[in-house]
N, C-alpha and C positions, 0 to 999 in steps of 0.2 A: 504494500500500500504506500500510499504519498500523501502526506502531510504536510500544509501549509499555513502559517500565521504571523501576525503582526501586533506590535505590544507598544505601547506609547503612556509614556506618565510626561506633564508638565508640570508648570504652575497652577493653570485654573485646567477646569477640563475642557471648555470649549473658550475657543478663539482663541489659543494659544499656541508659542513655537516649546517644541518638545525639550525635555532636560536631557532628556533621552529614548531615543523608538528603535526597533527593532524588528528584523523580518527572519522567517527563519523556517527550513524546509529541508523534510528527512522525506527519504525513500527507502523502504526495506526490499532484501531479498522474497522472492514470492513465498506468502504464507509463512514467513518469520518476522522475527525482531532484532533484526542482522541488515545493520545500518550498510544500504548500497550508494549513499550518496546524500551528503549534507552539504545545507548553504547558512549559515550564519552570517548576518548584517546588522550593523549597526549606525543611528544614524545622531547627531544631536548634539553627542556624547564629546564628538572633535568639529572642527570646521567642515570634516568632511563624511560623507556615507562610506566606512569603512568595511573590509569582509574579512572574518576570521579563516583564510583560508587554511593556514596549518593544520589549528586545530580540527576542522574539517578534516581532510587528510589524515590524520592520526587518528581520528575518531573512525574512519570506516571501515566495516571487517563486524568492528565492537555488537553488542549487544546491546538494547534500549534498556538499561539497567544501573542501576546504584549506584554501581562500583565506576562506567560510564561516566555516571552524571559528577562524581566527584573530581575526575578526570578533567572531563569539560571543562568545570570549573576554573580548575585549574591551569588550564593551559589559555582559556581563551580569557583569561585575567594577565597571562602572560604578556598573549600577544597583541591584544587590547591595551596598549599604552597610554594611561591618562598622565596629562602633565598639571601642573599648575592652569587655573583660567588665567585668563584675563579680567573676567568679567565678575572677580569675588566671588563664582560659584565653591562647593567644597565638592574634590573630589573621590571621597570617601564614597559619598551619597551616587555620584554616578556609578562607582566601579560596582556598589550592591546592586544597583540596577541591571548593569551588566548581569550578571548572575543570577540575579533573582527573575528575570527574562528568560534564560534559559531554561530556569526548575520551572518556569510556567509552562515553558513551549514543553517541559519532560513529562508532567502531570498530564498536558492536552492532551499527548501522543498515548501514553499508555492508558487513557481511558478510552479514545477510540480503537486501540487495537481490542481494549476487552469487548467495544460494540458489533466489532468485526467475526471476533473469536471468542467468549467469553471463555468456552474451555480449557484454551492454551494460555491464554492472557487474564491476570486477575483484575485487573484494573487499580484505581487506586481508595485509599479509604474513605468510606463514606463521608469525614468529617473533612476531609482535601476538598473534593467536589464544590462549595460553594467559592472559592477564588477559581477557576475555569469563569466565571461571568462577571464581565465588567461593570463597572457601577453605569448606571442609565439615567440620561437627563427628563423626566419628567415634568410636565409641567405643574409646577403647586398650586396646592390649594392652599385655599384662606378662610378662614373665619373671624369677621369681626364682628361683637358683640361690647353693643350701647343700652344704655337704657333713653327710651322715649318718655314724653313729659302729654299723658295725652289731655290732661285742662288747660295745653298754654294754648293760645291765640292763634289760630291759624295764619294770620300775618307776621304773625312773632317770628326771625329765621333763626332767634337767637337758641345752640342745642339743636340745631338738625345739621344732618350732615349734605351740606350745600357744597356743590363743587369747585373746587380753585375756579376764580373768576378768569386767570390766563389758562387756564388748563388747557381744553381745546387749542389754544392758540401754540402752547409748545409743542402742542403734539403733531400743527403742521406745519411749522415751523415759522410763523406769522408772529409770532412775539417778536421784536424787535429789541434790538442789545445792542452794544457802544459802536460793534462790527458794523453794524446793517445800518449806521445812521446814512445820511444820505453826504457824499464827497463836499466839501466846501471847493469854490473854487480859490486855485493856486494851495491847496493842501497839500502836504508833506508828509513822507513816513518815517518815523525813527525806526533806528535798531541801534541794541546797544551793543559795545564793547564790555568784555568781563574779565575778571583777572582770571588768569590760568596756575595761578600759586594761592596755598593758602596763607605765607606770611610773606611775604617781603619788602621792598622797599623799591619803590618806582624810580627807574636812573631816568628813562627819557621815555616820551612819546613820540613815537613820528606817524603822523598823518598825512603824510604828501603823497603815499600811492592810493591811499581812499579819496584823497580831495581830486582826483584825476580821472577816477570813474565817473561812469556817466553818468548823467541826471542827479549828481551829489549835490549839494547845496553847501552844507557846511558841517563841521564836527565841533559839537557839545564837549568843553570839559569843565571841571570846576573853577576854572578864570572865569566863564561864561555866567557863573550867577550870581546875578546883581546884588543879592541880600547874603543870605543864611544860608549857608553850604551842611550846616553841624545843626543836630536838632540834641538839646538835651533832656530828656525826662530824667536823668537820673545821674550818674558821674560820668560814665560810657556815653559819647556820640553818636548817634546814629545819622548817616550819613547820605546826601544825595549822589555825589560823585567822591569816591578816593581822590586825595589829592596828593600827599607823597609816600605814603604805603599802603597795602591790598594787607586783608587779614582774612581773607576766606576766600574758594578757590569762588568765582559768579558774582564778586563784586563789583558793582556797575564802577567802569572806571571814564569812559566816555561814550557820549552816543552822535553817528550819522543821519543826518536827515539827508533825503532826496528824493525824486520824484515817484518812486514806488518803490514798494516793501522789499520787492526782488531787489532793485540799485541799491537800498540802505542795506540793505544784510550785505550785499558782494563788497562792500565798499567797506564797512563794519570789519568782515576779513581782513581786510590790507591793511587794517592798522597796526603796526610792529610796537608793543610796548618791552623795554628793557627791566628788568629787573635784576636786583640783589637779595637772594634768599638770607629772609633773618631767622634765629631761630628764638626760641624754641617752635614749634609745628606741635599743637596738641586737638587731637582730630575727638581723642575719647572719654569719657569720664575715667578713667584710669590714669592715663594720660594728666587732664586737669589736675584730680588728686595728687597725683606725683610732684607736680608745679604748684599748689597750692593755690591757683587759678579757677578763684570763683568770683560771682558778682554778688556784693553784699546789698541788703544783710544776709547772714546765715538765720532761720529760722529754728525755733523749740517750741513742741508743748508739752506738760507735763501735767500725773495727775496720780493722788495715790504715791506708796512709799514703795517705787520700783524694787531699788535695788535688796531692800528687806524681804518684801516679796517671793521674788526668786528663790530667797532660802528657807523659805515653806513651802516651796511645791513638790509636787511626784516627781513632773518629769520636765527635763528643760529641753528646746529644740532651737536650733540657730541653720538661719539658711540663707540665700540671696536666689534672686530671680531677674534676671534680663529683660526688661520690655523694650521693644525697638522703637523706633520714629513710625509716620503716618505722614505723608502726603495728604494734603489737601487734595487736590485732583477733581474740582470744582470744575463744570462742562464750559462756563467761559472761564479763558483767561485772566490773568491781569490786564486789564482794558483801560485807556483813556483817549480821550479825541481834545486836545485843548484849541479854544478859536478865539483871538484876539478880537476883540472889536472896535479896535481904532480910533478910539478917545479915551482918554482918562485912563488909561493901563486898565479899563475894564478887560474880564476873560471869564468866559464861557469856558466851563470845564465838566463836562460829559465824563461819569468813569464809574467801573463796577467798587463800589465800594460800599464798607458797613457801615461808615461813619461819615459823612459829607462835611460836617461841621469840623473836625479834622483835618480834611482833604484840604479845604477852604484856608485853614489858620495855617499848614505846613506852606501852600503854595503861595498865599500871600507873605510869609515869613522871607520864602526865599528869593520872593521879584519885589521883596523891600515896600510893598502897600498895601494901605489898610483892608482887612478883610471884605471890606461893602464894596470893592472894586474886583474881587471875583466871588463868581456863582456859577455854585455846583450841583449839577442833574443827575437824578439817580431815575431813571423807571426802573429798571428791573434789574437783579444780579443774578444773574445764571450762577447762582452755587456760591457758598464760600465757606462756610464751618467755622469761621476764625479767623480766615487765612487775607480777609481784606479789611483789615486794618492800619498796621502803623505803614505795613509795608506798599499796601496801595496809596498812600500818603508819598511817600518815597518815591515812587515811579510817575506819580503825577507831579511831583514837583520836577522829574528830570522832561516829561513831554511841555511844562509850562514853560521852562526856564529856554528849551528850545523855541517854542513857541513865538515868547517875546524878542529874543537873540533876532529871529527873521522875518517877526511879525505875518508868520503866516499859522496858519491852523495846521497842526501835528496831530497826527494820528500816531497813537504806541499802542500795538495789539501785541501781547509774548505769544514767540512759541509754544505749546506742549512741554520743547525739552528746555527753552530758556527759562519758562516758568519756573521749572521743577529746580534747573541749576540755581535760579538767583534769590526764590522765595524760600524761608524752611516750614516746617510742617509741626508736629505735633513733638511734644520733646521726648528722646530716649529716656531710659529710668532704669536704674539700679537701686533694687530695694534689698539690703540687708536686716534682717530679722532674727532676733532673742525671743523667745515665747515660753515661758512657764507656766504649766498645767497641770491639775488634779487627774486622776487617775480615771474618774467617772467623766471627763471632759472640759469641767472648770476651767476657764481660761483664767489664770490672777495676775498675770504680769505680764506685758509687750513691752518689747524696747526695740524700737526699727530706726536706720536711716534709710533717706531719701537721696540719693543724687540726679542730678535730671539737668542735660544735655543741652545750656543753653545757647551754643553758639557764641557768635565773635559779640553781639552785642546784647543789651540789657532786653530792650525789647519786652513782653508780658513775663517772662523767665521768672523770674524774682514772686511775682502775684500768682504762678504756675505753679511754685513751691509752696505758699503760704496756703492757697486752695488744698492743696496735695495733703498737707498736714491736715485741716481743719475737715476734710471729708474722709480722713482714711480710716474712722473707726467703721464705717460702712452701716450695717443694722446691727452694730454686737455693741455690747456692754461692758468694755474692760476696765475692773476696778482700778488699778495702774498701771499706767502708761507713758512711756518717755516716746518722744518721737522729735527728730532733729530735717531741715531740708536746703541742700545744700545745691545754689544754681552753680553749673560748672564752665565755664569761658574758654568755649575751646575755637578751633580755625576753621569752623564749618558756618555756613549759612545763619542767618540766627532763625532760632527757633519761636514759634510762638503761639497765639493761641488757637488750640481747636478745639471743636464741638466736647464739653465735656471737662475740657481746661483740668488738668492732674485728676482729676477723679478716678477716669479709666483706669490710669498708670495704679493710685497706690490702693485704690480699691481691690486691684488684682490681685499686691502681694500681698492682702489682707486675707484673699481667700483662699489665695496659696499657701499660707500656715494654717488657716482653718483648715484645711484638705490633710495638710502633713501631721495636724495633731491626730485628726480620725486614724490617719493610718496608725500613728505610735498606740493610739488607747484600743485599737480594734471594733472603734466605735461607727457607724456610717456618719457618712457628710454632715449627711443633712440632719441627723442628731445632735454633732454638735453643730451645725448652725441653732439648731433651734435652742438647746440647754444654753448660749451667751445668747442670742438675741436680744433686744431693748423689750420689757414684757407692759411695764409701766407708766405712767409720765414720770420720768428720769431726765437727770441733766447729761449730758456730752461734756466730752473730755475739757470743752472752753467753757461748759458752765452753762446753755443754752437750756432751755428745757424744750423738753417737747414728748408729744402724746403718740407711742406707736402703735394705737390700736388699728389703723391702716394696714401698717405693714405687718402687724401676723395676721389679718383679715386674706393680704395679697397675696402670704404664705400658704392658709390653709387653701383657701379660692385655688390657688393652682397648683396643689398637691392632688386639691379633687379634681380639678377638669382636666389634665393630664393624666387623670390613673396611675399617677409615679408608683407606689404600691407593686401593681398589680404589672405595669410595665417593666417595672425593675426584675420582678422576677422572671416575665418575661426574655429578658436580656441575658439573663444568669443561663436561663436554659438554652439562649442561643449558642453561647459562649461555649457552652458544654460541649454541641452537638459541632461547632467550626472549629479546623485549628488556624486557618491562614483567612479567617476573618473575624473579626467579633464588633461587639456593639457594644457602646457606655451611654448613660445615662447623669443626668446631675439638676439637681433645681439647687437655683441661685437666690438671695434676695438682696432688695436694692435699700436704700436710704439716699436721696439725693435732697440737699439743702438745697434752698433757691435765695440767691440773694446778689446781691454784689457789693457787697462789703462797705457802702457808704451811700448819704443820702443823695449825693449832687451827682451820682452816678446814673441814679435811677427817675430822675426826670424828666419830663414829657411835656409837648406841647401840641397845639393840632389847630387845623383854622379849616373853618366850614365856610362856605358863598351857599345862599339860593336865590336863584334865578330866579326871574319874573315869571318865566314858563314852567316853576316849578320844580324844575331839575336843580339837583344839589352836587356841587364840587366841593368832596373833601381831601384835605390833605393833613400829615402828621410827619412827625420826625423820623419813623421807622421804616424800615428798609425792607424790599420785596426781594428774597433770596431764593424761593421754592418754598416755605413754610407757609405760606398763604396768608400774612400776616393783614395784606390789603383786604382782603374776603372778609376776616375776622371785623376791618375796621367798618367795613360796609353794611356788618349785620348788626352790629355796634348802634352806629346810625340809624340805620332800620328800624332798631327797637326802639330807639331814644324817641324820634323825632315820628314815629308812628306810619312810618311809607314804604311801598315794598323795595324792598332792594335793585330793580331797574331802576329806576328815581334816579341814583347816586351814580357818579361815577370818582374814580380815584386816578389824577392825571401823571401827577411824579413827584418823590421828595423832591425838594430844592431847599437851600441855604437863604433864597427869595422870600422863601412863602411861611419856613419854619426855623429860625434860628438858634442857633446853638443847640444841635439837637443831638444827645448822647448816642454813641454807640447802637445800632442792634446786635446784641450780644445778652449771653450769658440767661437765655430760652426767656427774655425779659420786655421783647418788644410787645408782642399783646397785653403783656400784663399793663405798663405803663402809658402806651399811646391809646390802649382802651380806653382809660381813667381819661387821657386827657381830650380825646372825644368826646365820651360822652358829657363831659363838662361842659365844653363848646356846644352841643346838640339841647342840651339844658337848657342854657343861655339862652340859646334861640326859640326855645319852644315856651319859655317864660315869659322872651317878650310877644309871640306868638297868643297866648293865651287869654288878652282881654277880648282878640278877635272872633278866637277859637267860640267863645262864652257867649259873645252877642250872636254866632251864626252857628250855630252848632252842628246843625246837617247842610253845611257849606260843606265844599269839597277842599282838599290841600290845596289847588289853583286858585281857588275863591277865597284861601285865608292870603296865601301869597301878593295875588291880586291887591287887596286891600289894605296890606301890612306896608306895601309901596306906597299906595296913595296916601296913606297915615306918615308916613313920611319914617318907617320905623328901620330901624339898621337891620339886615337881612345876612350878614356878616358878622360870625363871631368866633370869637379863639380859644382854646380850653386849655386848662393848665392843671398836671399831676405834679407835685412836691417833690415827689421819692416817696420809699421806705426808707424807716428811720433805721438802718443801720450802722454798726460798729463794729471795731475788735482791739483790742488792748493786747499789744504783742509784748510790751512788757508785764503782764500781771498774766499773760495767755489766757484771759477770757474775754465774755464778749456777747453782742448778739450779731454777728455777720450777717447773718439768713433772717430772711420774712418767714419761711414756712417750709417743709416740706413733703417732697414726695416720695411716694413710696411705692414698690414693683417687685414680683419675684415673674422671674424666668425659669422653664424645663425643658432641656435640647436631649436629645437622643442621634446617636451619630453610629455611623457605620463605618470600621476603617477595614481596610488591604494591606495585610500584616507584610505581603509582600515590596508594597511599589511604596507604603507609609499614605495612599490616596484616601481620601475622605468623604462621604456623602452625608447632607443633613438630612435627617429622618424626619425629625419633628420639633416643634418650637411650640411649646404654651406661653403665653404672658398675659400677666392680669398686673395690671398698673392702676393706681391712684391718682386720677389728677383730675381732683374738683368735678365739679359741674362742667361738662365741657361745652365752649362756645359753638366747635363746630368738630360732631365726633369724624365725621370723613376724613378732613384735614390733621388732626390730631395722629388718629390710628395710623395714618400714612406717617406721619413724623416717625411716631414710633417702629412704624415698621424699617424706614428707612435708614434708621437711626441703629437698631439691631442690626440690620446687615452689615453698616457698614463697620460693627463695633466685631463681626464675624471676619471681616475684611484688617482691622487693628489686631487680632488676637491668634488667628490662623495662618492669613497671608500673606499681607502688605509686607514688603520688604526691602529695605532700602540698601544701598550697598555702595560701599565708596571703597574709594583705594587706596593703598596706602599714602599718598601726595594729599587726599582727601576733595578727590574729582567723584564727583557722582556717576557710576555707573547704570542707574535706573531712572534714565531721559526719557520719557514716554512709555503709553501702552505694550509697546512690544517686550520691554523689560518688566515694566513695574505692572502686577497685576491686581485690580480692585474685583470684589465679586461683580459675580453677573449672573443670568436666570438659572445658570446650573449650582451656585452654592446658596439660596433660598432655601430652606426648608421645603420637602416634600409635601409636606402640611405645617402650616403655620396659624396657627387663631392667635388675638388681639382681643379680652376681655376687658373691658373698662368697668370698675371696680364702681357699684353699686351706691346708691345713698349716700354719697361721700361730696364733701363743701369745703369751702376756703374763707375763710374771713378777711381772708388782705389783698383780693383779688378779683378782679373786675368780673361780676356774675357768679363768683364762686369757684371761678375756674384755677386752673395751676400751669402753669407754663413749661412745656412738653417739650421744647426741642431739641434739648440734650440727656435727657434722661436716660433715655431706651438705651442709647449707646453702649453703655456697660454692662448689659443683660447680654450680651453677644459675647462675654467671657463664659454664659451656659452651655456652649457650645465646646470651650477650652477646656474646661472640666468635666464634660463627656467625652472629648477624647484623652484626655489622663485616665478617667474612667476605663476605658477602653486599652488604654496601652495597661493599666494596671492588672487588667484581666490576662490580660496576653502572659505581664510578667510572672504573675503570680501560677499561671498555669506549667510555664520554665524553669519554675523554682530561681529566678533570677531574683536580685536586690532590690528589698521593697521601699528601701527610700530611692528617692530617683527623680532628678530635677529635671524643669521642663520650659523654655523658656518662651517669651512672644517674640512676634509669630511662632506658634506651633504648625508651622509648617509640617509637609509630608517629608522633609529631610529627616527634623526630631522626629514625626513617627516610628518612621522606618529604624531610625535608630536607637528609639526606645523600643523595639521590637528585635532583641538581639535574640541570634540564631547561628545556625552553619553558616550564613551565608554575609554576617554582618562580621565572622570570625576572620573568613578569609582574606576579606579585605585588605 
């Protein structure tokens, strides 16, 4: 017989270039298992499709058999040559593939000879059989479940689940973004120049073979800006253009304008900048630590008599845990269109950003006039997480400064990979941990640090750490706790904030000693999650109180609607009956504070018009990212002001219309631009109301109509305070937080002990958050938000070189999920009878929440590898770090075949 197959593991499962594939074809002599002819191929693994021809060769004659297959092994690891990448891959993880490819194609063959001959041929064991079939993309299902309000008002939209009011329009691509504005004439395209080192000392520039290309205009450097080159929040500069040294390998050092985006980039090329390597070069938190290279302060909080503590417990456990970085990876770019308008250093500046009123005060800073001489438009931002802040500030100060230099309109739209080179993302984190515990599961004493990744400059880093601290007791209750968080100042990009802002990072290694204590007491997880859980109104380690009857509501909620129980065993019997596949299980639960740590943080304004024809234009300070924040602000209106929701429309933030309008960050823009709406809609409908009283079955047009002729102001502006937040880092307490929320997650996963590949099986989640404004928009946050915290935990990975050049420039390196790692079933329960007192309708602000429930998915695959171990009699402590990639699988799945490596 002839035997033919093909084997392929990547990154993701679909749309991806292979880590390593393989093809591979036996032919036996007639009616034996007397190899007459083999083809071995491999492809991925080098630059090029290689053929183990020797091994072949040596192999034929042989027998389809054991002693064979160890052979094989052997030889074609021989002649299979991996060297070092290039590209920061490890090649341990390939060379198992190698091999573990072959014990696949040896398994295939000897179960089809037993279909052939069952007589002669026994096949292989029943518990082999389920790795023969590959994992299969289906499409998932969902389930979300809201509760309906059925005595509210039929006009009321507020609590139903109303569609994104752009939806349609992204989905056929008519939403308009900084790209698709329409050309100004005589417009300009930048590109910039970037440092190719990440420390050294700029000797010269020469720009004279870019000023030679065609259609160049001229080249941008920091002699070119007129004001503020150096923006300081903090001691560390952060910077428009380097001026005589580079500190990270993508720092903007000059940019080209010319007549289109093709002539500025070729020209961009030509510019030859000299340098002097300084040192030291520190790329890592290891690195930093060695050089004593951080950005102060150092952060502490403490609570309880630690170190006494420790010397009343059973058992002490000490560990650390790796989280990597996270791309942003937002569908637009870093975007700006700046358009001078020719009098009075006025400038129009178009740009995807979260914060306009920023944008405004950096670009005015650096073209030397007053902020009321530029205005900035925001309609919509395709995506940002965090990632358009100080640094969209930055880039729109380098297209303004061009701008003015030639008084023409500059367009600066980034690459995919210049994005990724010049913006950073989410900070790495190294969390080392002390835990002392009672025997029954008691947790009585933590003592963890933080380190966390901040790049060359201060940037959110510093607020990154102090978050990290103040959320990483997570839902548990530790009587004592020391916890220290230290930002690290190393040569890379600077780091800053993403959806979730340190939460993700030390929540995790919070649940990575939770996990490792289970293991030392023989106790399950989620046992002791629940013996420390927060049971009462308790204070937090800052002293904060708060009430968690929520979050063990969200506990049991999705202990029942998962079946955990009953699936758990479920899994145990899978694991029994597989050897080279198995399945884990985990429920997670959350505690996520909601706040932003002071009151001028969280203030709001908003300004309503209605028209004579009755139509209403409103506008607020908050920013349209995909969260549907405009929708929310519509239904807002809706209710206030008693009209259906076509009535309104929402045109664009501007710095015009709303000034000084804080950030959209930190899942806080509905909360605050709610308040300050509906204050405005109030207003209006107060003075509204003597009309309202004399006509009463007058129509909205007819109150309208006559509120003109009265002569009554049909324009008004609403204004939210803040929450009254604090934190005292000297005493470490505080009230940081308004309120918050609460979530448990249960993932169930399937891995391939052989390739380390992964399928999601199933996702529960039952989250807490208030009264919801609008559960459609909500659910989707959450859902979105869970994937992408599956994308932070499992796969995102970033990889630089030792020089500290990023090798993950776009999609083809760097992989985010996509419809194949969604849960095969995923439900979305929103948690019952549940209200907010400090939030507009009762609601709670969702859109960083979810994020960190996508770690239920990292501890069903620990789950899962632990099965594996524990069935090998391998080492039951065993660290695992993020991304848990299918590299760590495989190689927490050690075997024959991880030996011979």
């Amino acid at each position: 017989g002839e035997y033919v197959s093909a084997f392929r593991q990547a990154p993701r499962r679909e749309n991806a270039l292979p880590i390593t594939n393989a093809g591979m074809r036996v032919l036996f002599e007639e009616d034996t298992d007397i190899i007459k002819d083999l083809s071995i191929f491999y492809g991925g693994a080098v630059s090029t499709t290689i053929s183990a021809e020797q091994t072949c060769w040596t192999l034929i004659g042989r027998r389809w058999n054991e002693q064979m297959l160890d052979e094989a092994c052997r030889l074609v690891l021989k002649e299979i040559a991996l060297s070092g990448s290039a590209s920061g891959e490890k090649i341990d993880y390939k060379k198992t593939l190698v091999v573990s490819f072959f014990y696949r194609f040896f398994l295939e063959v000897l179960q089809s000879l037993k279909t052939t001959d069952p007589c002669h041929f026994p096949g292989i064991p029943m518990e082999y059989t389920s790795v023969l079939q590959d994992f299969k993309t289906r499409m998932p299902q969902s389930i979300q479940i809201y509760q309906a309000k059925p005595s509210q008002s039929p006009q009321d939209p507020v609590g139903r689940p109303v569609m994104h009011q752009s939806g349609i329009k992204h989905a056929t691509g008519e939403a308009v973004y900084i790209d698709d504005l329409p050309s100004v004439d005589g417009e300009l395209f930048l590109a910039v120049v970037t440092s190719s080192r990440a420390h050294a000392k700029i000797v010269s520039i020469d720009t004279s073979e870019a000023l030679k290309g065609p259609g160049v205009f001229d080249v941008i450097t920091a002699h070119d800006v007129p004001a503020t080159n150096e923006f300081y929040y903090s001691d560390d500069p952060e910077l428009i253009f380097a001026r005589n040294k580079v500190i990270c390998v993508g720092q903007i050092v000059c940019a080209v304008v010319a007549d289109s985006d093709v002539h500025a980039k070729r020209a961009a090329a030509k510019v030859k900048i000299e340098y002097e390597v300084l040192e030291p070069v520190i790329l890592t938190i290891e690195e930093a630590i060695k050089h004593n290279s951080f950005f102060e302060p150092k952060r502490k909080l403490e609570q309880g008599n630690v170190d006494q503590s420790f010397e009343n417990v059973d058992n002490i456990i000490e560990g650390e845990i790796r989280i990597g970085g996270q791309e942003h990876f937002y569908m637009e770019t870093q975007s700006v269109l700046a358009v001078p308008k020719g009098e009075d250093k006025e400038m129009d500046v178009y740009v995807s950003t979260q914060h306009p009123a920023m944008i405004q005060e950096m670009v005015a800073a650096s073209l030397g006039v007053p902020a009321n001489r530029i205005m900035c438009h925001v309609k919509r931002v395709g995506g940002a997480f965090g990632g358009k802040l100080l640094k969209a500030g930055l880039l729109a100060s380098v297209a303004a400064v061009a701008a003015n230099k030639t008084s023409r309109a500059v367009r600066f739209i980034l690459s995919r990979g210049d994005d990724m080179l010049i913006t950073g993302g989410r900070h790495p984190f190294v969390g080392k941990y002390k835990v002392g515990f009672m025997n029954d599961g008691r947790i009585r004493a933590v003592d963890t640090k933080y380190y966390i990744n901040g790049g060359c400059s201060p940037d959110e880093s510093v607020l990154v750490a102090e978050v990290s601290l103040l959320k990483m007791d997570n839902a548990y209750k530790i009587p004592n706790l020391r916890c220290w968080a230290y930002a690290c100042k190393t040569n890379l990009p600077s780091n800053t904030a993403f959806r979730g802002f340190g939460f993700p990072q030390s929540a995790l290694v919070t649940e990575t000693w939770i996990t490792e204590v289970a293991d030392k007491t023989g106790l399950s997880p989620e046992k002791i999650r629940e013996i420390n859980m927060y049971k009462e109104n308790e204070q937090t380690h800052f002293k904060q109180k708060l009430d968690p009857q929520n979050l063990i509501r969200c506990w049991n909620e999705c202990m029942e609607k998962s079946a955990y129980y009953r699936r758990k065993t479920a899994v145990n019997e899978f694991n029994k009956q597989n050897y080279w596949k198995k399945k884990g299980i985990a429920l997670v639960p959350m505690k996520f504070p909601f706040g932003l740590g002071s009151r001028y943080l969280s203030q709001a304004a908003a300004l309503v018009h209605i028209y004579t024809d009755g139509s209403v234009l409103l506008t607020h300070g908050g920013i349209e990212m995909g969260q549907g924040i405009h929708t929310k602000m519509i239904q807002v209106a809706s209710r206030e002001l008693n009209i259906p929701m076509s009535c309104i429309h929402f045109c664009e933030t501007s710095t015009t219309t709303v000034p000084n309008a804080c950030a959209s960050a930190g899942s806080a823009g509905t909360d605050v631009n709610g308040m300050a709406v509906k204050d405005a809609c109030q207003t209006l409908l107060k003075r509204l109301q003597p009309i309202i009283n004399k006509n009463p079955k007058g129509t909205w047009n007819d109150w309208i109509k006559e509120a003109f002729e009265q002569s009554v102001s049909l324009s008004a502006t609403g204004y939210f305070r803040g929450y009254s937040e604090n934190m005292d880092w000297e005493k470490g307490e505080g009230q940081p937080f308004t309120y918050f929320l609460y979530g448990a997650a249960c993932s169930e996963v399937e891995i391939n002990c052989l390739t380390g590949d992964h399928k999601n099986l199933r996702t529960d989640i039952v989250m807490d958050i208030g009264c919801s404004i609008n559960p459609a928009v909500d659910i989707g946050q959450i859902e979105g938000a869970f994937v992408q915290g599956i994308g932070l935990y499992t796969m995102e990975e970033l990889k630089y070189s030792p020089e500290g050049v990023l090798y993950t420039r776009g999609p083809d390196q760097y992989k985010i999920p996509a419809v194949c790692d969604i849960p095969e079933q995923f439900s979305v329960s929103l948690l019952s009878s549940s209200s907010n007192p400090y939030a507009i309708y009762a609601s709670k602000g969702i859109g960083e929440a979810g994020l960190f429930l996508g770690c239920s998915v990292f501890f069903a695959l620990r789950d899962a590898v632990t099965s594996v171990r524990n069935e090998r009699g391998l080492k039951k402590t065993f660290a695992l770090n993020s991304p848990l990639t299918a590299e760590q699988i495989r190689a927490g799945c050690a075997d024959e075949f991880t030996e011979v490596v």
